[in-house]
C-alpha positions in Angstrom: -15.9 -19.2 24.0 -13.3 -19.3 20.6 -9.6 -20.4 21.6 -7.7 -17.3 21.1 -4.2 -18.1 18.5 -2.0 -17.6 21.1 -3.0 -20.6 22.6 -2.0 -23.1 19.6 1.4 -22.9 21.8 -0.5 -25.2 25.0 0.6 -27.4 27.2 -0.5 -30.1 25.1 1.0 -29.1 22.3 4.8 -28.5 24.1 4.0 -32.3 25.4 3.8 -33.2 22.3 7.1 -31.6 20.4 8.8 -32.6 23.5 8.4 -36.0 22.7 9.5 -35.5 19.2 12.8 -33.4 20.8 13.7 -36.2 23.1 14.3 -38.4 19.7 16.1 -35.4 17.6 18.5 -33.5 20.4 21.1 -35.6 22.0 20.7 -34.6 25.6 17.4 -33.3 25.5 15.4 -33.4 28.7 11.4 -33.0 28.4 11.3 -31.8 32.3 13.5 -28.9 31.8 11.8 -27.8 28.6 8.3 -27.9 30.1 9.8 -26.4 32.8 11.4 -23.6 30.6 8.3 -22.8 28.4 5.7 -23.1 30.4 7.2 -20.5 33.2 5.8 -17.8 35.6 4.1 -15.1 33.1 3.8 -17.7 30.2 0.0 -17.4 30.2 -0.1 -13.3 30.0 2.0 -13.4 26.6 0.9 -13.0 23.0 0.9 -15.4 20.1 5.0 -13.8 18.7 6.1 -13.7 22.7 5.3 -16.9 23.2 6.6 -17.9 19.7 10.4 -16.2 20.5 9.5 -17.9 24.4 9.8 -21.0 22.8 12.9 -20.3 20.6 14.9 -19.5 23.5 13.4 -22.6 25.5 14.8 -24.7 22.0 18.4 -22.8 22.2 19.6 -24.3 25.7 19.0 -27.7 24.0 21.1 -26.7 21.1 24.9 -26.9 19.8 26.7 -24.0 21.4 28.4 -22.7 17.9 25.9 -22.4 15.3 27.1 -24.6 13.2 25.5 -28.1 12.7 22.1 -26.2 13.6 21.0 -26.7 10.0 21.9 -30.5 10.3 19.9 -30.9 13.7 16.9 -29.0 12.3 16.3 -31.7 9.1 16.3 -34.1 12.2 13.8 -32.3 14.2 11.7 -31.8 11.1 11.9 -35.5 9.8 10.9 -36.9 13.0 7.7 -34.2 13.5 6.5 -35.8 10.3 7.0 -39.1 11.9 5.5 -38.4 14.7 2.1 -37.3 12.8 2.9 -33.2 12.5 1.3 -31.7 9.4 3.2 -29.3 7.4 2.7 -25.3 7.5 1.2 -25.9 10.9 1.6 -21.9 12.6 3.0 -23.7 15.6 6.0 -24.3 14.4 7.3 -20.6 13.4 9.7 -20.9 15.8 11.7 -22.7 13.7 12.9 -20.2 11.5 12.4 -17.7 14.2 15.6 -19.7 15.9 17.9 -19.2 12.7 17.0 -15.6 12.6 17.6 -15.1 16.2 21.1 -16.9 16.2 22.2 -17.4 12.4 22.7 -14.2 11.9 26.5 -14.1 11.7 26.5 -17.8 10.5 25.1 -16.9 6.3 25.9 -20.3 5.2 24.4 -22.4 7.9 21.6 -20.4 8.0 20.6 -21.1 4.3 21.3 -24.5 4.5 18.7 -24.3 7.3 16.1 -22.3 5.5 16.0 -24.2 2.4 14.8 -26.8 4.6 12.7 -25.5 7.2 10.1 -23.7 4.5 9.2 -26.8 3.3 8.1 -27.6 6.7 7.0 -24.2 7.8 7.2 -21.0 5.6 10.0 -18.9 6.5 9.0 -15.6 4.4 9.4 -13.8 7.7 12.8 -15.3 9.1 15.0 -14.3 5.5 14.1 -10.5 5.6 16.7 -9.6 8.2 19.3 -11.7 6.2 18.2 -9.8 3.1 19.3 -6.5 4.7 22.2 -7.9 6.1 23.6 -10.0 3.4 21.8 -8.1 0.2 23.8 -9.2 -2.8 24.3 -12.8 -1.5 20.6 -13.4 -0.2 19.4 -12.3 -3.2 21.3 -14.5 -5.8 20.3 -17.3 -3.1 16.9 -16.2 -3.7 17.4 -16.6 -7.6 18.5 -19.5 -7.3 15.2 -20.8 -5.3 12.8 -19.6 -7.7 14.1 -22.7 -9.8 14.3 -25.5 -6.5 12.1 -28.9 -7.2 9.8 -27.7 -4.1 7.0 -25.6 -4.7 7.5 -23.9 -0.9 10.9 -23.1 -1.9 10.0 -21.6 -4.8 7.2 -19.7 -3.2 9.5 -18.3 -0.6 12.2 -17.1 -3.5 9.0 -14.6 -4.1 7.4 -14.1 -0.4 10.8 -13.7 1.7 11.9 -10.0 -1.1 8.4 -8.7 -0.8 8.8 -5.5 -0.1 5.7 -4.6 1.6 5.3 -8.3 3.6 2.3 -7.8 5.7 3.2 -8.2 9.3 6.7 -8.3 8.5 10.0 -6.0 8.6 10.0 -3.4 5.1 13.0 -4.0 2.7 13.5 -0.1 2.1 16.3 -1.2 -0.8 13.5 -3.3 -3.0 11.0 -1.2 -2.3 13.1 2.0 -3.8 14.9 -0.3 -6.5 13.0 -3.6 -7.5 15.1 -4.7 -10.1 16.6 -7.8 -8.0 12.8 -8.7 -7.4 12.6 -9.0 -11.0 14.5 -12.1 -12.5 12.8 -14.3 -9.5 9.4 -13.3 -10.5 10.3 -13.9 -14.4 10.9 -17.5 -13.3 8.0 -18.1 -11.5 5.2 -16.3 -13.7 4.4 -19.8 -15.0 4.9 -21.6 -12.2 2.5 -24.6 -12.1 1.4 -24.1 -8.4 -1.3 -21.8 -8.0 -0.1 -20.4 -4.8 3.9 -19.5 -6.1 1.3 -17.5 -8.5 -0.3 -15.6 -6.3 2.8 -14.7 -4.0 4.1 -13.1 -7.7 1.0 -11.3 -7.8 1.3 -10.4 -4.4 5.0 -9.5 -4.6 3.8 -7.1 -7.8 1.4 -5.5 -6.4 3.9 -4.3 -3.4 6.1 -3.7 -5.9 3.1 -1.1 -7.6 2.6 0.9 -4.6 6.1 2.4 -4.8 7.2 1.3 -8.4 4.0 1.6 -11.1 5.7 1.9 -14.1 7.4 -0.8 -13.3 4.6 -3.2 -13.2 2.6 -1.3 -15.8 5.8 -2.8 -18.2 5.5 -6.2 -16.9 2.0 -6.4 -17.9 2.6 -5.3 -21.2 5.3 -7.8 -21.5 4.0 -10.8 -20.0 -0.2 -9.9 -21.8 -1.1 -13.0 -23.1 1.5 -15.5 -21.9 -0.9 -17.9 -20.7 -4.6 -17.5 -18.7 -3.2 -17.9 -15.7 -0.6 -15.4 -16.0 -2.8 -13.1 -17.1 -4.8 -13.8 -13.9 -1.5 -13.4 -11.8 -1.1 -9.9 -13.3 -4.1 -8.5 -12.7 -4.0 -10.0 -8.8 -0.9 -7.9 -9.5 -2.2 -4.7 -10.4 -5.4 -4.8 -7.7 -3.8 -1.4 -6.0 -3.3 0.3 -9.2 -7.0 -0.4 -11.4 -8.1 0.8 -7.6 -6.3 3.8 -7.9 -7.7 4.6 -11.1 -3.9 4.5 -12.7 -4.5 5.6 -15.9 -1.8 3.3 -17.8 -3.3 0.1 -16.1 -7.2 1.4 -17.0 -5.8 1.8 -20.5 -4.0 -1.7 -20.4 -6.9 -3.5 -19.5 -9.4 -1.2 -22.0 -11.2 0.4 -19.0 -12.6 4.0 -20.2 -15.1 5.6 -18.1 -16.1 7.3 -21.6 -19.5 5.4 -22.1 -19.7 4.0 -18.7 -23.1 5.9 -17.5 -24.1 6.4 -13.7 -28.1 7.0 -12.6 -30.2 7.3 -9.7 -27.4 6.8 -7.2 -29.1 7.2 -3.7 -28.2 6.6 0.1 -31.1 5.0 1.4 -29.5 5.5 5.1 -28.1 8.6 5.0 -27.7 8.6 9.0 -25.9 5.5 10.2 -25.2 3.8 13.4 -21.8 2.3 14.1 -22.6 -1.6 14.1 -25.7 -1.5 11.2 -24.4 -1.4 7.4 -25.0 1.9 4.9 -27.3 1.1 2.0 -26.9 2.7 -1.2 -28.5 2.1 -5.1 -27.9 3.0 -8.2 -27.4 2.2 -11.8 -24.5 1.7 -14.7 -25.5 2.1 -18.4 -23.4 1.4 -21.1 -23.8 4.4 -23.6 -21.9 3.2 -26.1 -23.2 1.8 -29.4 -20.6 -1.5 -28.7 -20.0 -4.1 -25.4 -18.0 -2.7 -22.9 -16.1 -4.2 -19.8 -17.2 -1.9 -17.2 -15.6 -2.4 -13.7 -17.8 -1.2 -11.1 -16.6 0.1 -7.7 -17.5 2.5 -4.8 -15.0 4.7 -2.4 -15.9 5.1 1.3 -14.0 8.2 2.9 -13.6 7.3 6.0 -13.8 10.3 8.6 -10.6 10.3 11.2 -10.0 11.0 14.4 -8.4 14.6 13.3 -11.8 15.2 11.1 -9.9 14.4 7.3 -11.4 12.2 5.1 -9.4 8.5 4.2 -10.2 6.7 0.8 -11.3 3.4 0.8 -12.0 1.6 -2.3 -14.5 -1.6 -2.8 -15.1 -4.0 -5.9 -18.1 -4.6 -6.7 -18.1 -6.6 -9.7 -16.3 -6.3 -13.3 -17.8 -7.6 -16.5 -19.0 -7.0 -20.0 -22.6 -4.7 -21.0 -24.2 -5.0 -23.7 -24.9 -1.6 -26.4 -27.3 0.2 -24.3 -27.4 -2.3 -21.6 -28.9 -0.9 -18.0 -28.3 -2.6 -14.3 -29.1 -1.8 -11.2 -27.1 -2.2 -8.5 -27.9 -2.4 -4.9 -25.2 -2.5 -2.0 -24.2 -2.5 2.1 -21.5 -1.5 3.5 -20.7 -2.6 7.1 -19.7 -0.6 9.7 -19.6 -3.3 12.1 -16.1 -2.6 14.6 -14.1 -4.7 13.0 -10.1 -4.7 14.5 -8.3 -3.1 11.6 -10.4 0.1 11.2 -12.0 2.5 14.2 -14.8 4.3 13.0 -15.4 7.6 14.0 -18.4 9.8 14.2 -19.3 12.6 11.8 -19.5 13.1 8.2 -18.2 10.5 5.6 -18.6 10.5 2.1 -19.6 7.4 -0.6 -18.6 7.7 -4.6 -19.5 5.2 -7.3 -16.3 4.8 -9.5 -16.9 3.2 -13.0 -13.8 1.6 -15.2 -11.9 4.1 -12.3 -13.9 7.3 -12.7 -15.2 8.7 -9.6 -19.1 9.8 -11.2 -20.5 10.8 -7.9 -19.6 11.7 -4.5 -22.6 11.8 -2.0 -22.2 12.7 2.0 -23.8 10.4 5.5 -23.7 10.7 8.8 -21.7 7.9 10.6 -23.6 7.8 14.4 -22.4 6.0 17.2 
């Protein structure tokens, strides 16, 4: 049977950073911590409860005042890696879940703190809170990462003022105004780690869900920079060339013009929940000239209340030849999965080409 998350906080694990605490914490006692996170009901809770269980097992061990917290956690941290602790290890998201539990009224300390903890364990969820709280400051803090010597420090100048994080608290100010996002993603688009890159790309495509023209002018500025820049901006703009967004299609010379669909079919057109839909059909480029053609298909999803939700899927994107003809052949699984519940009824399938919705054809979804 697969270990469930959750249970990367075990009792071998707390043995373990126990050992490492009795070095870092004057007066630390290894009894009383086990004691503490390993208590009555400990078992029952989920991956965050037992992350903020162990946060407030850490705090009794812990200066009173907050400050010196920042001090004591470059200890901590230094001895981990000592002690044979790999860095970016999920365990250890209690760390910065400690400074935004009680830092809050401390700013200083508390960035002190988080400049070195995310190089040790990312703590893109832990500044949000201090972004609302403290927006002008946090933010010019942020600027100011997006030029550190560390590539996780730099990476969470971008992550931490997302303002769609997955998983994570919105930031309702960036996500109606991103012009503080801005500067710290101007530093960064040539940023020589590949993964500061993608959390650009990442921050503009949140950023394009609330905000296109804004991102539709930072492709057009930043076109051509470098290869992998260009790559970064269209990670970038992923929700809008699926949305069909006319000034990115354009941007990126998509016309649906000469982009021909054929023979598009639904070789199950009754489906049971758990086996996959399988559809055909084929492209054609009409035109007289090559053509990037950027093939996709929609799945409207039927709800629980009977409407229809849009789904879009790539399929591929590349360039046909004058007159050139493929065929194309897909599944689609509707194997339960954890983020989507299917329900039973009518659904609906459309081919989009260079984000043109040709055809729209209906199936039955069975259970």
């Amino acid at each position: 049977m697969a270990s469930l998350l959750k249970d990367i906080y075990s009792p071998v694990f707390y043995n373990r950073l126990a050992d490492s605490l009795a070095v870092s914490l004057p007066g630390f006692s290894k009894p009383v911590f086990l004691e503490a996170v390993l208590s009555k009901g400990f078992e029952s809770m989920e991956l965050k409860e037992r992350m903020r269980h162990t946060t407030q097992a850490l705090r009794r061990f812990m200066p009173g005042a907050f400050k010196g917290t920042a001090a004591l956690m470059k200890r901590l941290i230094d001895q981990l890696r000592r002690d044979g602790f790999r860095d970016q290890m999920l365990e250890f998201m209690f760390l910065p879940d400690y400074i935004e539990t009680y830092g809050g009224d401390d700013y200083k300390e508390s960035v002190k703190a988080f400049e070195y903890i995310t190089q040790f364990i990312t703590c893109e969820f832990a500044v949000r809170p201090f972004i609302i709280r403290y927006p002008d400051a946090m933010m010019a803090q942020m600027l100011v990462w997006s030029q550190h010597k560390h590539d996780q420090v730099r990476r969470l100048s971008s992550e931490g003022c997302r303002p769609r994080l997955p998983w994570a608290m919105a930031l309702p100010a960036l996500k109606k105004d991103p012009q503080p996002v801005l500067p710290i993603l101007e530093n960064l688009k040539n940023d020589p780690a590949e993964f500061v890159r993608r959390s650009v790309a990442n921050n503009l495509n949140d950023i394009a869900k609330d905000n296109p023209d804004t991102v539709i002018a930072i492709a057009a500025k930043w076109k051509g920079i470098s290869r992998e820049t260009d790559a970064l901006i269209k990670h970038g703009s992923r929700t809008l060339l699926k949305q069909g967004h006319s000034a990115i299609l354009e941007h990126y010379g998509l016309s649906g013009l000469h982009a021909g669909l054929s023979g598009f079919t639904i070789l199950t057109p009754a489906v049971k929940t758990g086996n996959k839909l399988h559809f055909t059909f084929s492209v054609n480029n009409k035109s007289k000239v090559a053509q990037t053609i950027r093939l996709e298909y929609a799945v409207y999803y039927r709800k629980q209340n009977g409407s229809l939700n849009r789904k879009v899927f790539k399929i591929s994107e590349r360039t046909y030849q004058a007159g050139e003809t493929a065929l194309i052949e897909r599944r689609q699984s509707f194997e339960p999965i954890t983020t989507r519940r299917y329900h039973p009824g009518l659904h609906r399938l459309a081919i989009i080409l260079n984000g043109e919705e040709k055809e729209i054809l209906d199936f039955m979804l069975e259970s």
